[in-house]
N, C-alpha and C positions, 0 to 999 in steps of 0.2 A: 073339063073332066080329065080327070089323070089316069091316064094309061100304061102305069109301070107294070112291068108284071113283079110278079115276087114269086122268088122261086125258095123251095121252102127248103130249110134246115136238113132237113134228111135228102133232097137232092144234090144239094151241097154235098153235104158230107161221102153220097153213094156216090159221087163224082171223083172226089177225091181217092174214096179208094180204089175202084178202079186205074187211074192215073199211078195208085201206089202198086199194081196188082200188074199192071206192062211194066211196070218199072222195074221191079223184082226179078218179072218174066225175061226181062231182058240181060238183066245179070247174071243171068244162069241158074237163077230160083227155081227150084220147082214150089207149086205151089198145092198145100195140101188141105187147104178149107178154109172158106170166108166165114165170116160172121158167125160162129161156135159161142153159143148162149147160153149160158147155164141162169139159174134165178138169182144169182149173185152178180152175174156182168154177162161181159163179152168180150172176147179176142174177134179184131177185125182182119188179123190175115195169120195163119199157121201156114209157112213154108218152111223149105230144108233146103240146107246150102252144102254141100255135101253129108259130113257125121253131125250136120248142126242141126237143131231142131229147133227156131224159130218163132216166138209169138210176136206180133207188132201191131202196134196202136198207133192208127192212121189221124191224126190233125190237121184241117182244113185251115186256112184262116179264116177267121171270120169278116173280113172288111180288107180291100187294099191297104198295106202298110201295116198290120199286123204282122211282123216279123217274126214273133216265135210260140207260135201254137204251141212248142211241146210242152211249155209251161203249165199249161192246163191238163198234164198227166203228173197228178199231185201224189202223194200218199195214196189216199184214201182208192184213186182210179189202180194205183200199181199194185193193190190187197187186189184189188177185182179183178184183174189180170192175171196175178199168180192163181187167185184160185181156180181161176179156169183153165190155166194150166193145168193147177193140178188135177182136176178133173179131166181132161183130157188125154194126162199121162196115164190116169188110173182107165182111161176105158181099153186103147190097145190100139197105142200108137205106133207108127213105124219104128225099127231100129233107128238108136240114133247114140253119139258120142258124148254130146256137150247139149247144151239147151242156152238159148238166149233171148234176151227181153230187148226187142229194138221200136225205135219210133220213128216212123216217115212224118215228113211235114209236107203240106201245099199249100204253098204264100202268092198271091198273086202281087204281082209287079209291074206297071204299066200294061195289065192287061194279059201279061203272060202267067203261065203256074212254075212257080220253081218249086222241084221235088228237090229234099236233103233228107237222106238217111241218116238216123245214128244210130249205130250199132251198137249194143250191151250198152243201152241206155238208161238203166237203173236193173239193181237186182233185186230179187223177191227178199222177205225181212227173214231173217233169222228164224230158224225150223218151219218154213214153211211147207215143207213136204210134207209135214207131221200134224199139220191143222186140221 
């Protein structure tokens, strides 16, 4: 009888952002909302980094040796993300300077999670304030 457990897709994933969410925390993030849902998507973390306003789309790997999750934030994922920006600009967000679109990654590696930021990792398209 096999007795793997499986541990499911969405635990994976709430793992990883958390692990994105100390990470942040630790760089002197503040952090100002997880998982912000509108019917079009989700931003999985809004922080502010001084005058910066922050959305970021957190990537697990899916298997040891998947090296780059953030490939899987395509087109189609980065519409869903501005627009939920934009939505979240329009409700009554804190003052802020600049705004930027970053993606954390969590790759396992012999076992270990390696977190990598990147920062202004793709911009929203062309008038997207105005959608």
């Amino acid at each position: 009888m096999n007795h793997t457990l499986k541990i499911s897709t969405k635990a994976v994933g709430d793992r990883g952002e958390n692990l994105a969410v100390d990470f942040l925390i630790q760089k002197g993030y503040v952090l100002l909302q997880r998982n912000y849902r509108k019917r079009y998507g989700e931003v999985d973390i809004i922080a502010r980094e001084g005058g910066t306003l922050i959305f970021c789309e957190v990537k697990r790997s899916r298997y040891e040796g998947d090296s780059h999750p953030e490939l899987r934030v395509d087109r189609k994922k980065q519409i869903k993300i501005t627009r939920c920006a934009r939505s979240y600009l329009s409700d009554d967000p804190p003052a802020f300077e600049s705004i930027r679109f970053d993606i954390i990654t969590v790759t396992s590696r012999q076992g270990r999670d390696i977190i990598e930021h990147i920062e202004n990792a793709f911009w929203p398209p062309e008038g997207w304030e105005e959608e």
